[in-house]
Backbone as a printed PyTorch tensor [residue, N CA C, xyz], in Angstrom:
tensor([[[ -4.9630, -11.8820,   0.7840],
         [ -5.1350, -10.7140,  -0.0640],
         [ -3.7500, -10.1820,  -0.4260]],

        [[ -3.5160,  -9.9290,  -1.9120],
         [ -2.2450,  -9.4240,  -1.7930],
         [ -2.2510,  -7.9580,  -2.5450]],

        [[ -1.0850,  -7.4930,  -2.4640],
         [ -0.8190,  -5.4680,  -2.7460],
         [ -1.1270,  -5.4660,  -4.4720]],

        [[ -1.5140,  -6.0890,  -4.8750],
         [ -1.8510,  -5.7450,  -6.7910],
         [ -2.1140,  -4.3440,  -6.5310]],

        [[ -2.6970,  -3.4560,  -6.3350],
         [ -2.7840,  -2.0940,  -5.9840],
         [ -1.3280,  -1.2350,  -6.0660]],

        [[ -0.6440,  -2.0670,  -5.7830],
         [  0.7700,  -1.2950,  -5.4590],
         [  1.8400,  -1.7520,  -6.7170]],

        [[  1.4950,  -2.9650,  -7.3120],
         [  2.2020,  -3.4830,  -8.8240],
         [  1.7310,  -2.4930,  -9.9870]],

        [[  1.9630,  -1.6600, -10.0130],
         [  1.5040,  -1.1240, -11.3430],
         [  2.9560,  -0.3590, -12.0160]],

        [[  3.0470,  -0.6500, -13.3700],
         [  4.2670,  -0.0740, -14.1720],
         [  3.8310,   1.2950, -14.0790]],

        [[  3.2270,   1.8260, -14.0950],
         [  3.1370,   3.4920, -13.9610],
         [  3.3400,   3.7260, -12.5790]],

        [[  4.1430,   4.5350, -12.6980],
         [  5.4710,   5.7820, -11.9260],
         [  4.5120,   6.4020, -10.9750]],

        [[  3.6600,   6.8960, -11.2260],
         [  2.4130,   7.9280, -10.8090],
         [  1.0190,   7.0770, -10.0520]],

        [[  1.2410,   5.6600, -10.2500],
         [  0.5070,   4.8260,  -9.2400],
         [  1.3450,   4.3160,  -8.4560]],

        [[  2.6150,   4.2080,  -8.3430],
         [  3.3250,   3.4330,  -7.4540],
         [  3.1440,   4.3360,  -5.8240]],

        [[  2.9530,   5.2840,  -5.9560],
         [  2.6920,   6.0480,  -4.6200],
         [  1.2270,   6.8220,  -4.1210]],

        [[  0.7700,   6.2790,  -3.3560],
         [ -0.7700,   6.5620,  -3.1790],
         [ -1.4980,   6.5700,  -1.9670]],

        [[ -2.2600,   7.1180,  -1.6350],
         [ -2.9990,   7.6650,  -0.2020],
         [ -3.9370,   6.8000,  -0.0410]],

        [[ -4.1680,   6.6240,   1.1370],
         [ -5.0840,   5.7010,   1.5530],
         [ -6.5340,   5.1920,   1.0280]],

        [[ -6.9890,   6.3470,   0.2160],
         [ -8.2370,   6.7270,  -0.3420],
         [ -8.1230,   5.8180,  -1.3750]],

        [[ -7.1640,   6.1940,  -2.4130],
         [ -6.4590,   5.7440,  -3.7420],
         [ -6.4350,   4.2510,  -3.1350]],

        [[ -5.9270,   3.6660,  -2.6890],
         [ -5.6650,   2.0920,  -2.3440],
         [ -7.0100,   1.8400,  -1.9820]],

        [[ -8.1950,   2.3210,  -0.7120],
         [ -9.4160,   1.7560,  -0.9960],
         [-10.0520,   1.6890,  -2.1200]],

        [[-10.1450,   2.2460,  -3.1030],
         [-11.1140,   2.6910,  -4.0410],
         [-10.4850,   1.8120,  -4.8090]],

        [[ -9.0820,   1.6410,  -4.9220],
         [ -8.3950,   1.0170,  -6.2180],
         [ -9.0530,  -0.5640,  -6.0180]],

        [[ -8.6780,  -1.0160,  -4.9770],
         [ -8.6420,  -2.5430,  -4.3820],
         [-10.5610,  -2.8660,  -3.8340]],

        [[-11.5440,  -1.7440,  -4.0350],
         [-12.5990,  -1.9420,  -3.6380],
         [-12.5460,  -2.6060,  -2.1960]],

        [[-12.1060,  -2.2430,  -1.2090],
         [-12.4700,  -2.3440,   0.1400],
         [-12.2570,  -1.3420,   0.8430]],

        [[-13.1420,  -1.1790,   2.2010],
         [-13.5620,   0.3200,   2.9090],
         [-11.7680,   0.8500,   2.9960]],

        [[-12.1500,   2.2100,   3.5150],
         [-11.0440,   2.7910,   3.8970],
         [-10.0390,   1.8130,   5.6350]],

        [[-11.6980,   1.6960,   6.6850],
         [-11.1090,   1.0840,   7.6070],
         [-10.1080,  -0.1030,   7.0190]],

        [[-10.4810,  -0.9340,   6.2630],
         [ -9.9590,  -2.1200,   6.2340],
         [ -8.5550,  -2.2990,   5.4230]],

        [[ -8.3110,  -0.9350,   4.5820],
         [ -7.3880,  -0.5000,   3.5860],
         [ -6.2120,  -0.4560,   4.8400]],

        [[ -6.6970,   0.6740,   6.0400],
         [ -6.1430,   1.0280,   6.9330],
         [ -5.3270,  -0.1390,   7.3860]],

        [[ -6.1440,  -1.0580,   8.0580],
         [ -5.7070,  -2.1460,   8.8710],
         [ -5.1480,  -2.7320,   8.0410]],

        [[ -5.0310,  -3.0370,   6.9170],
         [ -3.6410,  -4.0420,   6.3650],
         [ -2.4450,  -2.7780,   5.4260]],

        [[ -2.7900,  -1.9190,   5.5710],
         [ -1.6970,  -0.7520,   5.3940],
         [ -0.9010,  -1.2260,   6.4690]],

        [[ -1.1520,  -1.5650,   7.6790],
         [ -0.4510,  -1.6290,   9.3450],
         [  0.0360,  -2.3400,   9.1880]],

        [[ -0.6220,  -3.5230,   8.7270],
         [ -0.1320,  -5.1560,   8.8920],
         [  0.7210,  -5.2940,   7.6700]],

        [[  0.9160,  -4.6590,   6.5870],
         [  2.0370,  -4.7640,   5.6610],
         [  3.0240,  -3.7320,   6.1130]],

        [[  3.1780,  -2.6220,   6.7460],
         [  3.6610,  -1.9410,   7.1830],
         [  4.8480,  -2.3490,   8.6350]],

        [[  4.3710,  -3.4240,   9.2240],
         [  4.5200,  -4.0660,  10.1590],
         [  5.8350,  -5.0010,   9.5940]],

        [[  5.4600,  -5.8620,   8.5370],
         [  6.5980,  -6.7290,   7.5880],
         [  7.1410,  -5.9620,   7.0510]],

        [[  7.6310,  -5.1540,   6.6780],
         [  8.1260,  -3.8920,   5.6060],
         [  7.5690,  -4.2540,   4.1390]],

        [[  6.2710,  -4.8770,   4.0770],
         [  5.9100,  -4.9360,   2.7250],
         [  5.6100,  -3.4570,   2.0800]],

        [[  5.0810,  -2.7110,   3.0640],
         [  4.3620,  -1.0530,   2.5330],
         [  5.4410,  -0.2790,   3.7000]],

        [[  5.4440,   0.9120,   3.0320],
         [  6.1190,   1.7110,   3.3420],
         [  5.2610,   3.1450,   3.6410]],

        [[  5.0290,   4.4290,   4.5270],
         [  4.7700,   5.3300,   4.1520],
         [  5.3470,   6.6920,   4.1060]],

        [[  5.0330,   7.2110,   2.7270],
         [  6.3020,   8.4370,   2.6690],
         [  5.9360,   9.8920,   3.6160]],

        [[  6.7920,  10.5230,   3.6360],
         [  6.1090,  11.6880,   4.8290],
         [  5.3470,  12.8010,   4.3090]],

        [[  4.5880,  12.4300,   2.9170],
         [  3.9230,  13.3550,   2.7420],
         [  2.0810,  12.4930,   2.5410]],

        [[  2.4080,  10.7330,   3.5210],
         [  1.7020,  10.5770,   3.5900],
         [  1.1520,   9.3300,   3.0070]],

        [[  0.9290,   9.0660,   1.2830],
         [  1.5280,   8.4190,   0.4550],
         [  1.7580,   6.7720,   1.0080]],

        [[  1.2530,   6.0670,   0.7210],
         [  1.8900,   4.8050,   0.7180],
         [  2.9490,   4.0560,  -0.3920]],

        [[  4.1400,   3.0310,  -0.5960],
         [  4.8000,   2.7220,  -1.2490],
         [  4.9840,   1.0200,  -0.9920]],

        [[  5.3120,   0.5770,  -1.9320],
         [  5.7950,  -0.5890,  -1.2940],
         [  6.5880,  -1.0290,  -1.1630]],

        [[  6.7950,  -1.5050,  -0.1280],
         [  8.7850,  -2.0440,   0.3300],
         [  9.3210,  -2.6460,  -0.0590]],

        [[ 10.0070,  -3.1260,   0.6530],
         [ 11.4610,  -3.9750,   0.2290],
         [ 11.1640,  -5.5490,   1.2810]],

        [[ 10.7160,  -6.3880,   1.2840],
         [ 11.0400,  -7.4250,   2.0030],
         [ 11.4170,  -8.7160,   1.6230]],

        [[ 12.9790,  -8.9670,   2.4250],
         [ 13.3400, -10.3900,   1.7260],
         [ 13.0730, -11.5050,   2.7660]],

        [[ 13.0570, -12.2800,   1.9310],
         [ 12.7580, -13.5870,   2.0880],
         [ 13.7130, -14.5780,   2.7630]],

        [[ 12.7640, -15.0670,   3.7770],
         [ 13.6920, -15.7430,   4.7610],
         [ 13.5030, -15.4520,   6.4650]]])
């Protein structure tokens, strides 16, 4: 499964709450959760402190 949820040219989707990423990507919140972690874990996702998810920076290698 990959972050298409998080590729979007608009400014105003690039940062989004957990809710926003289930609903966007059509899978439950639990399961949004658990690979929020597991990309979070690689520095693929990032979360900002107001909550907000982003997506990171990870290179290759």
């Amino acid at each position: 499964m990959t972050a298409y949820w998080l590729e979007d040219d608009d400014a105003d989707l690039r940062a989004q709450t957990l809710a926003e990423l289930a609903q966007r990507s059509s899978i439950p919140r639990s399961r949004a959760l658990r690979l929020a972690r597991s990309l979070m874990e690689v520095g693929a996702l990032e979360r900002l402190d107001d909550g907000r998810f982003v997506a990171g920076e990870v290179s290759a290698g």
